[in-house]
Structures are given as structure tokens and as C-alpha cells.
mmCIF file of the N, C-alpha and C atoms, coordinates in Angstrom:
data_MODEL
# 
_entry.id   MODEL 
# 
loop_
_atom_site.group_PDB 
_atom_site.id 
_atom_site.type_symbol 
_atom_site.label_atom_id 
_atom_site.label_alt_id 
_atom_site.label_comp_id 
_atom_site.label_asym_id 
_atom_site.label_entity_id 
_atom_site.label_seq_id 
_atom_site.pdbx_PDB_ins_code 
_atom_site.Cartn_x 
_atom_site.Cartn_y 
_atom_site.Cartn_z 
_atom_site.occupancy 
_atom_site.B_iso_or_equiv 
_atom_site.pdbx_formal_charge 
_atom_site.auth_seq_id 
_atom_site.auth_comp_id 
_atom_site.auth_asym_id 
_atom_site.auth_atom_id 
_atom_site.pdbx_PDB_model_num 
ATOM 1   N N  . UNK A 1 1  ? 114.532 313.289 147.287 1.00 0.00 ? 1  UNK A N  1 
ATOM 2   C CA . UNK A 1 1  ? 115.615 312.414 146.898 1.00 0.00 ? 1  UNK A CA 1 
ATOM 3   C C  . UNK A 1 1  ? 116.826 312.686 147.778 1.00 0.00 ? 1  UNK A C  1 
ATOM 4   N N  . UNK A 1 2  ? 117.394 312.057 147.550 1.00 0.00 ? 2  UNK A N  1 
ATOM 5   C CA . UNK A 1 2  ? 118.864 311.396 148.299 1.00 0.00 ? 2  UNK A CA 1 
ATOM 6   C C  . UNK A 1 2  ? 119.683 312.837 147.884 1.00 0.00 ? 2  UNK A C  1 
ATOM 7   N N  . UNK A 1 3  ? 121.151 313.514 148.539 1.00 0.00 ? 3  UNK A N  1 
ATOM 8   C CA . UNK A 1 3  ? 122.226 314.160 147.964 1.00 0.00 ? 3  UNK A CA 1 
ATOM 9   C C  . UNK A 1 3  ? 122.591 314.140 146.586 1.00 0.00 ? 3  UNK A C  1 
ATOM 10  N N  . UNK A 1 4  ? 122.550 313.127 146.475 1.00 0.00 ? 4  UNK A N  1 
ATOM 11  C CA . UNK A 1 4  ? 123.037 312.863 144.837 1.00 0.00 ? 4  UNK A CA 1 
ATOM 12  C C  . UNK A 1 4  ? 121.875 312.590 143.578 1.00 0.00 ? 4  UNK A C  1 
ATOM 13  N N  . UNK A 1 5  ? 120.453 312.968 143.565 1.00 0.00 ? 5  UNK A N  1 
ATOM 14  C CA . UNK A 1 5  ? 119.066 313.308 143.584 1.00 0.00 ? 5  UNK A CA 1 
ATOM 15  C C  . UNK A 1 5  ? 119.050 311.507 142.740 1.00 0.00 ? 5  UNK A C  1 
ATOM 16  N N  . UNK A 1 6  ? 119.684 310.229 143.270 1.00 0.00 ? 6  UNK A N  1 
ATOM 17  C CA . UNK A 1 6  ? 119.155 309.412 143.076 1.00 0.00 ? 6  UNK A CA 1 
ATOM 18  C C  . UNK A 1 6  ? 118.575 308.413 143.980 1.00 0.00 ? 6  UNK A C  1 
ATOM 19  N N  . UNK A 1 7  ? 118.485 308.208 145.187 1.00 0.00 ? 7  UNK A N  1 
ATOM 20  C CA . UNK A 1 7  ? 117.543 307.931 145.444 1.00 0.00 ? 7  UNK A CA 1 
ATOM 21  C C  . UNK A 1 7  ? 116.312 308.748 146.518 1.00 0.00 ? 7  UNK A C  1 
ATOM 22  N N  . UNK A 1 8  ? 114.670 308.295 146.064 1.00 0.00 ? 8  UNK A N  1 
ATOM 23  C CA . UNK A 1 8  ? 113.907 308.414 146.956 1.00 0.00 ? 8  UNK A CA 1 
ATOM 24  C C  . UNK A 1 8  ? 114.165 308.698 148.174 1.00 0.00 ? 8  UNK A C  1 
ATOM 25  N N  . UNK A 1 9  ? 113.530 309.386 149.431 1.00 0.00 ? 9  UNK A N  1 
ATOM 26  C CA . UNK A 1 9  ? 113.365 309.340 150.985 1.00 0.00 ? 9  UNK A CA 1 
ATOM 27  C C  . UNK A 1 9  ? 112.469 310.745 151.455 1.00 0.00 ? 9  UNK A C  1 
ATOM 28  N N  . UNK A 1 10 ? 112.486 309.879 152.237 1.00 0.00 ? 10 UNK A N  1 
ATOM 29  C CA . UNK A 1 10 ? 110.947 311.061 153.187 1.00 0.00 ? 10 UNK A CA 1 
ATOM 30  C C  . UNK A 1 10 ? 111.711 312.796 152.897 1.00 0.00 ? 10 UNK A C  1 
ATOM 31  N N  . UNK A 1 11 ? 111.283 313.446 153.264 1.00 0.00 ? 11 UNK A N  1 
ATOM 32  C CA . UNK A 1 11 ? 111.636 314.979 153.364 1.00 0.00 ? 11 UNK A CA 1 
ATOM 33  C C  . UNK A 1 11 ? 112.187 314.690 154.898 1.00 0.00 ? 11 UNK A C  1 
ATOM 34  N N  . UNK A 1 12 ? 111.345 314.111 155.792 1.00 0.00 ? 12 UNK A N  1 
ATOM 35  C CA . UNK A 1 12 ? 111.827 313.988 157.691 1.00 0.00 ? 12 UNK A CA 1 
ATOM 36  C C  . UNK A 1 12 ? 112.779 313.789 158.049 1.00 0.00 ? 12 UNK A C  1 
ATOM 37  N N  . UNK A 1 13 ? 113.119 312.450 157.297 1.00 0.00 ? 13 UNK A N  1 
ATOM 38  C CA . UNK A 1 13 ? 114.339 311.069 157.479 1.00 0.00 ? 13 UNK A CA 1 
ATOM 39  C C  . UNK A 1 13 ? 115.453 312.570 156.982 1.00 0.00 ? 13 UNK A C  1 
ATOM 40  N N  . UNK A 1 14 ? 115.632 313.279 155.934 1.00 0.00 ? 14 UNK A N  1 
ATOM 41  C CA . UNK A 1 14 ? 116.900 314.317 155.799 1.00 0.00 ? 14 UNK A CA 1 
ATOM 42  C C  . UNK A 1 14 ? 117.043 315.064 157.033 1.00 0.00 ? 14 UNK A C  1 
ATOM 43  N N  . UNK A 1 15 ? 115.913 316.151 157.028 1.00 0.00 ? 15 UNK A N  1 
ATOM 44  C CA . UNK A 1 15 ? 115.644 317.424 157.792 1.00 0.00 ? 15 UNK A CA 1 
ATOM 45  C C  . UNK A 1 15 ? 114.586 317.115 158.763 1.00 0.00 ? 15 UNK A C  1 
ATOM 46  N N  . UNK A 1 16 ? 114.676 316.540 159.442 1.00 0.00 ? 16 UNK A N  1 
ATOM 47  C CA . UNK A 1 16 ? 113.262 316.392 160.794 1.00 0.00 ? 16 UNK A CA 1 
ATOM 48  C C  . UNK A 1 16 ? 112.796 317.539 161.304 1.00 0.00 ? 16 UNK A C  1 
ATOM 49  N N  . UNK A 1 17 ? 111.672 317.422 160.853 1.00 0.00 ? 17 UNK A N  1 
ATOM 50  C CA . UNK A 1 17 ? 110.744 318.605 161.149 1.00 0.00 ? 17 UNK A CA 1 
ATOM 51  C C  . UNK A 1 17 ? 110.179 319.299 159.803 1.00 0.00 ? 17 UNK A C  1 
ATOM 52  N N  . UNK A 1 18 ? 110.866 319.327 158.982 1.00 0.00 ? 18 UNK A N  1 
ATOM 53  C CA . UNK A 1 18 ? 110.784 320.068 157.531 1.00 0.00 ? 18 UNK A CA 1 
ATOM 54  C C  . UNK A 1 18 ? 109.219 319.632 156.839 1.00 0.00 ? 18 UNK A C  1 
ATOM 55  N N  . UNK A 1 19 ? 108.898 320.603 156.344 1.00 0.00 ? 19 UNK A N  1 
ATOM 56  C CA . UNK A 1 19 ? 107.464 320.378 155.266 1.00 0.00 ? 19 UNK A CA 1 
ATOM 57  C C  . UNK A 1 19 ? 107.342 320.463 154.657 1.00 0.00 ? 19 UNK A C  1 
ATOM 58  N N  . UNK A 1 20 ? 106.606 319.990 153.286 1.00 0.00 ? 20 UNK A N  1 
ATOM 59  C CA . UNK A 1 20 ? 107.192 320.198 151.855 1.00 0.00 ? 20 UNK A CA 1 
ATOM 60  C C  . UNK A 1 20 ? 105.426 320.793 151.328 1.00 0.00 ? 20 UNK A C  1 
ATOM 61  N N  . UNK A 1 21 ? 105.144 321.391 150.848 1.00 0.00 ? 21 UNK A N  1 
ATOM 62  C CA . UNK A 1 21 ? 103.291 322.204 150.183 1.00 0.00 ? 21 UNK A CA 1 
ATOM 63  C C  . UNK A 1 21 ? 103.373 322.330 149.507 1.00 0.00 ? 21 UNK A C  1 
ATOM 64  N N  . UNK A 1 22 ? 102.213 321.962 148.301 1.00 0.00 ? 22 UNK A N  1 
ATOM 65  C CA . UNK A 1 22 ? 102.495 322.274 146.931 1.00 0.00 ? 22 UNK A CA 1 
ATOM 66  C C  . UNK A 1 22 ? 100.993 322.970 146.975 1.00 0.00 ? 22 UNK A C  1 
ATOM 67  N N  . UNK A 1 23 ? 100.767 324.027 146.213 1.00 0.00 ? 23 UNK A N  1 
ATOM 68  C CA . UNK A 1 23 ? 99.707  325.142 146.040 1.00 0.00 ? 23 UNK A CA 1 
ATOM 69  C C  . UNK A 1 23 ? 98.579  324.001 145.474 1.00 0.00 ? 23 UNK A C  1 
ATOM 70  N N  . UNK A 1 24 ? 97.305  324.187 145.244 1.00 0.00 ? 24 UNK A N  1 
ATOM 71  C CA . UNK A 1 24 ? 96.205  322.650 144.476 1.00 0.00 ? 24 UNK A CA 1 
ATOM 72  C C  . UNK A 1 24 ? 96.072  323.664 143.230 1.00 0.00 ? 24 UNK A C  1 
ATOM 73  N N  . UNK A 1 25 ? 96.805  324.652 142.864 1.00 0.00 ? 25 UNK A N  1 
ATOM 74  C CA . UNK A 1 25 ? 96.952  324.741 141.486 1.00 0.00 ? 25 UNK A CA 1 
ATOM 75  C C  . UNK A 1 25 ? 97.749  324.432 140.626 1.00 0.00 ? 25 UNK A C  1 
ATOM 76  N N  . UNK A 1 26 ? 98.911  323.390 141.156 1.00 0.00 ? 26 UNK A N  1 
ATOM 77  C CA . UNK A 1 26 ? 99.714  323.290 140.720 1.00 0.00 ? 26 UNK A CA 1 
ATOM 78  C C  . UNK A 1 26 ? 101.340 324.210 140.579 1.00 0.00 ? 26 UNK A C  1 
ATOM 79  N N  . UNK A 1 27 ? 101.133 325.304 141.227 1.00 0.00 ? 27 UNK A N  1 
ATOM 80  C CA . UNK A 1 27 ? 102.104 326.345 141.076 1.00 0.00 ? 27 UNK A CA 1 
ATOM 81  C C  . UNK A 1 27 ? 103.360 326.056 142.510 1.00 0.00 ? 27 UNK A C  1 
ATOM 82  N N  . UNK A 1 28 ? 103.371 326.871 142.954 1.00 0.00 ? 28 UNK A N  1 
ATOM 83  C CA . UNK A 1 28 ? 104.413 326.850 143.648 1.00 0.00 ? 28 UNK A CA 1 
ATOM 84  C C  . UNK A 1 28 ? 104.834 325.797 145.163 1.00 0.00 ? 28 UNK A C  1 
ATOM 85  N N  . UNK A 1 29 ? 105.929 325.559 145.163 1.00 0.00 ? 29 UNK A N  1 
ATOM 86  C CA . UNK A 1 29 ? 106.220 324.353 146.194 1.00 0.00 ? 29 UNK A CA 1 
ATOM 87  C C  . UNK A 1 29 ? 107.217 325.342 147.800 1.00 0.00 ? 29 UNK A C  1 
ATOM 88  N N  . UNK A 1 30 ? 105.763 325.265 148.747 1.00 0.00 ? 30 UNK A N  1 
ATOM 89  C CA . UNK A 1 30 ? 106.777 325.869 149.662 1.00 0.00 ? 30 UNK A CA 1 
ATOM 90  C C  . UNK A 1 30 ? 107.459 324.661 150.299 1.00 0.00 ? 30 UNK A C  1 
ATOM 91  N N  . UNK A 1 31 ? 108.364 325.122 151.054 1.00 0.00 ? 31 UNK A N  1 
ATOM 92  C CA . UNK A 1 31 ? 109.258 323.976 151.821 1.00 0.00 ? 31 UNK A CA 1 
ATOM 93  C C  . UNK A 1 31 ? 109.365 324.934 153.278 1.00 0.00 ? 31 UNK A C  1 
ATOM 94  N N  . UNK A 1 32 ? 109.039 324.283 154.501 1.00 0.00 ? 32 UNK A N  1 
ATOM 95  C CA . UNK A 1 32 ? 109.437 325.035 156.205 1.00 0.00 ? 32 UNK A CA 1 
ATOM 96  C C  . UNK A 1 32 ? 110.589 324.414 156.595 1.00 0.00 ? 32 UNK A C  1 
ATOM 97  N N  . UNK A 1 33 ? 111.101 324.999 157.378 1.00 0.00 ? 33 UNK A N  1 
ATOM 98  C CA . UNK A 1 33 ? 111.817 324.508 158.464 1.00 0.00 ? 33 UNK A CA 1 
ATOM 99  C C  . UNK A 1 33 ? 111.993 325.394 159.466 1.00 0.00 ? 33 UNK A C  1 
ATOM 100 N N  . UNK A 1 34 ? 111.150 324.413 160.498 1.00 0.00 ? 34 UNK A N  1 
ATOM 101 C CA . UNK A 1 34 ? 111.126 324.923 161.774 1.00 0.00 ? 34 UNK A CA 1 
ATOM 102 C C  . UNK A 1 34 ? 112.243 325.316 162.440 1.00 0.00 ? 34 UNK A C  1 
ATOM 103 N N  . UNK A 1 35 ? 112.978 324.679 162.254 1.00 0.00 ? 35 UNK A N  1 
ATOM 104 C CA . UNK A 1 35 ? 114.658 324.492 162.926 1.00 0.00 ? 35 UNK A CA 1 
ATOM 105 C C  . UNK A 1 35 ? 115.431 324.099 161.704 1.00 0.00 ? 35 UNK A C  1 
ATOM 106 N N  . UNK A 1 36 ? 116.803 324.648 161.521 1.00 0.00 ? 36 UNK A N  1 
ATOM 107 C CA . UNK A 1 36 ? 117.861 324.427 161.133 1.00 0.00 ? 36 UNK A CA 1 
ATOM 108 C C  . UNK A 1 36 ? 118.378 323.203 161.227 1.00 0.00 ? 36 UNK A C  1 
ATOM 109 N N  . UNK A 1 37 ? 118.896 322.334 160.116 1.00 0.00 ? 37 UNK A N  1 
ATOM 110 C CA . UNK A 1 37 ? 119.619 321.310 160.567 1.00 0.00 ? 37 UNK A CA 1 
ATOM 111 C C  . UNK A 1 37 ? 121.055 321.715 161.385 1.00 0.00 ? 37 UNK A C  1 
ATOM 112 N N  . UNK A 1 38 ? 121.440 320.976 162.291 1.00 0.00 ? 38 UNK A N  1 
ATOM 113 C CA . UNK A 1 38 ? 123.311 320.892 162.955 1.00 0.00 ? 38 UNK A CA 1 
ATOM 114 C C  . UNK A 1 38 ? 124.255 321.245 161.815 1.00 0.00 ? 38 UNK A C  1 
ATOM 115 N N  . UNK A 1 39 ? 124.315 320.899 160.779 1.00 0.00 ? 39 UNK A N  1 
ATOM 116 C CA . UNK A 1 39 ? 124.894 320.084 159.865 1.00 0.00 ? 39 UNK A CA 1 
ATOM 117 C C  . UNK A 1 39 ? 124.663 320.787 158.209 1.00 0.00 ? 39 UNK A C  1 
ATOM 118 N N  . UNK A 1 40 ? 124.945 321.863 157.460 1.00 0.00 ? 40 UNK A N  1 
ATOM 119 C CA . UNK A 1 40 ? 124.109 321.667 156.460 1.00 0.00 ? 40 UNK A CA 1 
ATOM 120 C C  . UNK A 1 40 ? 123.986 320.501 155.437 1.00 0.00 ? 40 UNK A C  1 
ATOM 121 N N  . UNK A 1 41 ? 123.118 321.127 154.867 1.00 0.00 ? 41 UNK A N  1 
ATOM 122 C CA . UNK A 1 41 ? 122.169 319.492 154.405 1.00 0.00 ? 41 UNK A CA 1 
ATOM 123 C C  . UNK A 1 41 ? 122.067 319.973 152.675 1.00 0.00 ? 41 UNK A C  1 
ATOM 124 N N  . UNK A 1 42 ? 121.855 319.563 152.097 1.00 0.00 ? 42 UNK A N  1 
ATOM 125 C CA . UNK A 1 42 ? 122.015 319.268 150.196 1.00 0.00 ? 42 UNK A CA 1 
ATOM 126 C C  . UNK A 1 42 ? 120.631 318.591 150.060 1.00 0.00 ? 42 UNK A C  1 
ATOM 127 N N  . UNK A 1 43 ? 119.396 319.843 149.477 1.00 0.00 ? 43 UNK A N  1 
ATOM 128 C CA . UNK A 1 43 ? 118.361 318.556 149.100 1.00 0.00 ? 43 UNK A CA 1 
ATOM 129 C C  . UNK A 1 43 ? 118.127 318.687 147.769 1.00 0.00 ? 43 UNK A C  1 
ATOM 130 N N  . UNK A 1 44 ? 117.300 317.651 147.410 1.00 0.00 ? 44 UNK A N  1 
ATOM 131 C CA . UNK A 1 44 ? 117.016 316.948 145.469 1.00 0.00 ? 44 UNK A CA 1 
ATOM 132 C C  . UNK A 1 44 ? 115.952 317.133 145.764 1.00 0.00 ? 44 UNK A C  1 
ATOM 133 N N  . UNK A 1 45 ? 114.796 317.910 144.906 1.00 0.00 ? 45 UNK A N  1 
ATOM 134 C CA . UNK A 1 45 ? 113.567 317.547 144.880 1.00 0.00 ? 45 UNK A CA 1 
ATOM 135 C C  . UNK A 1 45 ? 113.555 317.475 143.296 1.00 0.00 ? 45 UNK A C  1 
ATOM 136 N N  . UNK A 1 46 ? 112.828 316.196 142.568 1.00 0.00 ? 46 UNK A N  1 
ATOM 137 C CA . UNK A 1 46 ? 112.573 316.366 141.592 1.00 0.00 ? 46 UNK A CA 1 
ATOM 138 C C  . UNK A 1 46 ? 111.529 316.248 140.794 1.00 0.00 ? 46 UNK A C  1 
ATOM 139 N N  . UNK A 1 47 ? 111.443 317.232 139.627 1.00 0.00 ? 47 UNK A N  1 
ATOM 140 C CA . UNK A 1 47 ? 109.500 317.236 139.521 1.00 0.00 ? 47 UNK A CA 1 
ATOM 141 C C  . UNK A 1 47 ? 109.734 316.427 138.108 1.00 0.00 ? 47 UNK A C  1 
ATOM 142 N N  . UNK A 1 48 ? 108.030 316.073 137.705 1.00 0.00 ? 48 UNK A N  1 
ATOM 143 C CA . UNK A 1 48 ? 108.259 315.371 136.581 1.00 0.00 ? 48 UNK A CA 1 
ATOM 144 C C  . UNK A 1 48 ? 106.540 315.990 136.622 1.00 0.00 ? 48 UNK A C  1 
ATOM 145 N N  . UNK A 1 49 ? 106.852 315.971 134.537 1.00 0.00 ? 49 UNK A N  1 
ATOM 146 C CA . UNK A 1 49 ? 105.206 316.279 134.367 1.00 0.00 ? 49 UNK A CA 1 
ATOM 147 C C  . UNK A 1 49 ? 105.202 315.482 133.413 1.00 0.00 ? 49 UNK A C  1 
ATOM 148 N N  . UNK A 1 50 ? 104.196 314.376 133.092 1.00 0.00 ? 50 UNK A N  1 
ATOM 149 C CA . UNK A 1 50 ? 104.583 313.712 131.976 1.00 0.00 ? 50 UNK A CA 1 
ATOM 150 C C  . UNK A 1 50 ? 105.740 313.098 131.514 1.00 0.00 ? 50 UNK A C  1 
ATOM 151 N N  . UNK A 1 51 ? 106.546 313.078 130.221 1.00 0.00 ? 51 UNK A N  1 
ATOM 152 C CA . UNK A 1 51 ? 107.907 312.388 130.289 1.00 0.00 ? 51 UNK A CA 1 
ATOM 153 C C  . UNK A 1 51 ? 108.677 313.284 130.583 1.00 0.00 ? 51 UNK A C  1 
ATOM 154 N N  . UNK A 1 52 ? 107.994 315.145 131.220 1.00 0.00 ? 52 UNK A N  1 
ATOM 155 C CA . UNK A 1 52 ? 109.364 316.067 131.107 1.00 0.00 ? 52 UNK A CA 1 
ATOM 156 C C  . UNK A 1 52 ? 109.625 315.813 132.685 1.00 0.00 ? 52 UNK A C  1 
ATOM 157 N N  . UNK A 1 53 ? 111.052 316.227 133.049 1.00 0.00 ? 53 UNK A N  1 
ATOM 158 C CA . UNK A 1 53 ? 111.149 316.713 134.176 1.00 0.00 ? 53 UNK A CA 1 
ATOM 159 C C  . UNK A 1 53 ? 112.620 317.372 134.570 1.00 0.00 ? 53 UNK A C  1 
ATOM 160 N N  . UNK A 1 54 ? 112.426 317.874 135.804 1.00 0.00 ? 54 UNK A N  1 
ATOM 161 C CA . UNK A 1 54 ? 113.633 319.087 136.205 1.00 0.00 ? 54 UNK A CA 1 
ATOM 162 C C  . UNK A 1 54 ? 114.166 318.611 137.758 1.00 0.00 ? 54 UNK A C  1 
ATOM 163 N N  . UNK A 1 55 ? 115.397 318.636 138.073 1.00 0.00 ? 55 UNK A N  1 
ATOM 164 C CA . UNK A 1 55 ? 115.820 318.711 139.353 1.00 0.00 ? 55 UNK A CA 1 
ATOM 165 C C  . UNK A 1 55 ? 116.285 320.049 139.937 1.00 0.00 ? 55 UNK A C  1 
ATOM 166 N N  . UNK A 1 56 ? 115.801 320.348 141.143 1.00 0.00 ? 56 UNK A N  1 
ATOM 167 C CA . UNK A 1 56 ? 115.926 321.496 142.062 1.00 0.00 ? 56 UNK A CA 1 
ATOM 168 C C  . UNK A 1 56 ? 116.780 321.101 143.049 1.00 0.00 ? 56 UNK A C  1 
ATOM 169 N N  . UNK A 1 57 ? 118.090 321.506 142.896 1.00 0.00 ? 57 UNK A N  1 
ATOM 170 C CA . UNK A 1 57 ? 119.009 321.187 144.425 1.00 0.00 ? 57 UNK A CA 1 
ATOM 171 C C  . UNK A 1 57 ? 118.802 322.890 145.055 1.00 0.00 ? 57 UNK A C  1 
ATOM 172 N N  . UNK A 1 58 ? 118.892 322.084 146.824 1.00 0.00 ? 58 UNK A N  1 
ATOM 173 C CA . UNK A 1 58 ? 118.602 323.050 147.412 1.00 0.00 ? 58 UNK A CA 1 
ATOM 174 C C  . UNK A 1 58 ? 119.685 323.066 148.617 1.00 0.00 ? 58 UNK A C  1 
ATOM 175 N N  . UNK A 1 59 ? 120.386 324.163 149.302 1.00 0.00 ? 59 UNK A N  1 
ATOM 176 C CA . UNK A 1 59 ? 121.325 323.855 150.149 1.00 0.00 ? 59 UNK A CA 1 
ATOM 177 C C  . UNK A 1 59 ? 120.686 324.756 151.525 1.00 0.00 ? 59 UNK A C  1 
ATOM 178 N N  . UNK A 1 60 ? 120.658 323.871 152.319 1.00 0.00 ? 60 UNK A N  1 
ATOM 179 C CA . UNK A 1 60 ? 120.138 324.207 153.694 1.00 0.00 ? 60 UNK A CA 1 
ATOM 180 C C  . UNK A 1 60 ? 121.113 324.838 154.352 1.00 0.00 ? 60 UNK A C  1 
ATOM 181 N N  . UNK A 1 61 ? 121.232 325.800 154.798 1.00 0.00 ? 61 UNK A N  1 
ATOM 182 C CA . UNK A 1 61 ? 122.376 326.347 155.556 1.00 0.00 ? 61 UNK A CA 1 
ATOM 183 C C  . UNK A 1 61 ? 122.627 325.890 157.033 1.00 0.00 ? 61 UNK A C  1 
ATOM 184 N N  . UNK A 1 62 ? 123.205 325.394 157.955 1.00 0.00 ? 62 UNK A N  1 
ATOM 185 C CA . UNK A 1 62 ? 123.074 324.953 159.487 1.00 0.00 ? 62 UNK A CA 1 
ATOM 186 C C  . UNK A 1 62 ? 122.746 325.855 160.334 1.00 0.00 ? 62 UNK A C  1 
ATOM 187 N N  . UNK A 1 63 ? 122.132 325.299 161.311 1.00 0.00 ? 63 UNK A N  1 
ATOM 188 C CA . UNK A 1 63 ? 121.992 326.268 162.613 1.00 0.00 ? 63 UNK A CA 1 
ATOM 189 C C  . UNK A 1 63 ? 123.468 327.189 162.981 1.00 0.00 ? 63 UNK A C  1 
ATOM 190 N N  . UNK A 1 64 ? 123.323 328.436 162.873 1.00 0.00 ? 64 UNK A N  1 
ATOM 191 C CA . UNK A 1 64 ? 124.393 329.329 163.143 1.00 0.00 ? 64 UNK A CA 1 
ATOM 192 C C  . UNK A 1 64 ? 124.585 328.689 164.531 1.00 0.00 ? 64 UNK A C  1 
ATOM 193 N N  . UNK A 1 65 ? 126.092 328.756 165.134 1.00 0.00 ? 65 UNK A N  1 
ATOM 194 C CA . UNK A 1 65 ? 126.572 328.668 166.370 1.00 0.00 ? 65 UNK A CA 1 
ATOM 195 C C  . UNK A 1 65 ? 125.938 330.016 167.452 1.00 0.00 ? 65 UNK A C  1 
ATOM 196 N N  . UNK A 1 66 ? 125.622 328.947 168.311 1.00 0.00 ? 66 UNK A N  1 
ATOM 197 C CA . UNK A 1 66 ? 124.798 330.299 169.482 1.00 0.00 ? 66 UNK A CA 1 
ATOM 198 C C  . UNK A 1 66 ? 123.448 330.077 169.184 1.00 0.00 ? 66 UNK A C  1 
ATOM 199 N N  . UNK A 1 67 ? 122.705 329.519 167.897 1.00 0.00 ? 67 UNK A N  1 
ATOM 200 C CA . UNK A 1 67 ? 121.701 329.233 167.920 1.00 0.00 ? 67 UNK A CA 1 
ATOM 201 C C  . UNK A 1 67 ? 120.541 330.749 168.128 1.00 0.00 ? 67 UNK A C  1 
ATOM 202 N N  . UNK A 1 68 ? 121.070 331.693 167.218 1.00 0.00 ? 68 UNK A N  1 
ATOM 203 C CA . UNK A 1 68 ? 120.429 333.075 167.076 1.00 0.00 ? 68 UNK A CA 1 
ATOM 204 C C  . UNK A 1 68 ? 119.587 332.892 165.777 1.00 0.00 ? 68 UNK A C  1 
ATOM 205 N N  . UNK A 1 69 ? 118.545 333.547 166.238 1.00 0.00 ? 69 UNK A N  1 
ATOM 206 C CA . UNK A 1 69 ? 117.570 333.443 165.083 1.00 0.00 ? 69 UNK A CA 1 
ATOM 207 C C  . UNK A 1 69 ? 117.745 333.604 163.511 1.00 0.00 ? 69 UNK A C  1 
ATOM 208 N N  . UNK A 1 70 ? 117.166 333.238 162.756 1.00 0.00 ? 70 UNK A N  1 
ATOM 209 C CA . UNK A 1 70 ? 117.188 333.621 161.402 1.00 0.00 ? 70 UNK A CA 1 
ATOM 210 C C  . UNK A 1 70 ? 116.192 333.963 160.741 1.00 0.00 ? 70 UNK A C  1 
ATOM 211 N N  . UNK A 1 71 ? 116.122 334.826 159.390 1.00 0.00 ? 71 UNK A N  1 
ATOM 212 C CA . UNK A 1 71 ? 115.076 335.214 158.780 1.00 0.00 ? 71 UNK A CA 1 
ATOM 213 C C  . UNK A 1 71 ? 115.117 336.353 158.673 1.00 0.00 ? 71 UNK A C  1 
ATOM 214 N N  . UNK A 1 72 ? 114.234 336.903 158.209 1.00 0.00 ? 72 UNK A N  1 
ATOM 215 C CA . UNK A 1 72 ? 113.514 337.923 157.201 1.00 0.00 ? 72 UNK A CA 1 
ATOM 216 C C  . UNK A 1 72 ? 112.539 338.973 158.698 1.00 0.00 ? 72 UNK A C  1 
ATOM 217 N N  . UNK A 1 73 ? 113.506 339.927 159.075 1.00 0.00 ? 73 UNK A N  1 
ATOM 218 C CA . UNK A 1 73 ? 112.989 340.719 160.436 1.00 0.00 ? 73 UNK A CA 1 
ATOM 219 C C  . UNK A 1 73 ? 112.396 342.039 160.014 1.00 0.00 ? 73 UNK A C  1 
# 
């Protein structure tokens, strides 16, 4: 979903490049990103099971200036 988790759109069209996996047991939802957006970015993913459901905002942090790696070393 959109910033404001109302409307629909690709995962790409936000974050190009980004991947969204959901486990085939139903459990956990990874999300990649290859690259950092320029820009940080605000995402909505929202789940629904039946009539329940929950929204997950998520805040992408931007590519640090200098473009130095990130992660878990």
C-alpha cells in the first residue's frame, strides 16, 4: 500500500528492486533490499486473515551519503 496504507501498489513502483517472501507456512514475511532508496521511504503492508486484519508500517532508512555499506558485519 500507498504512505498513508490506503491505496494498493507494486512493492517496485515504491522501492525498485525490493522483494517481498512470505514462508508456504504461512509464518513470516521477509522483505530485501538490494539497495537503499535516495530518499527514505514509509511502507504499508497490510495483512488480512478472514474479516481480521493488521497494518505494518515500515520506515526504510536512505542510502547513507558516500554510499558505505550497511548491515549486520
Amino acid at each position: 500500500f500507498d504512505q498513508t496504507c490506503q491505496q494498493e501498489v507494486e512493492l517496485e513502483t515504491v522501492t525498485p528492486g525490493a522483494t517481498c517472501q512470505r514462508a508456504a507456512a504461512g509464518g513470516m514475511v521477509a522483505l530485501t533490499f538490494p539497495r537503499l532508496p535516495t530518499q527514505t521511504q514509509k511502507l504499508c503492508f497490510v495483512c488480512t486473515r478472514g474479516a481480521e486484519s493488521c497494518k505494518v508500517i515500515i520506515d526504510v532508512a536512505a542510502d547513507p551519503a558516500g554510499g558505505a555499506a550497511v548491515g549486520i558485519t
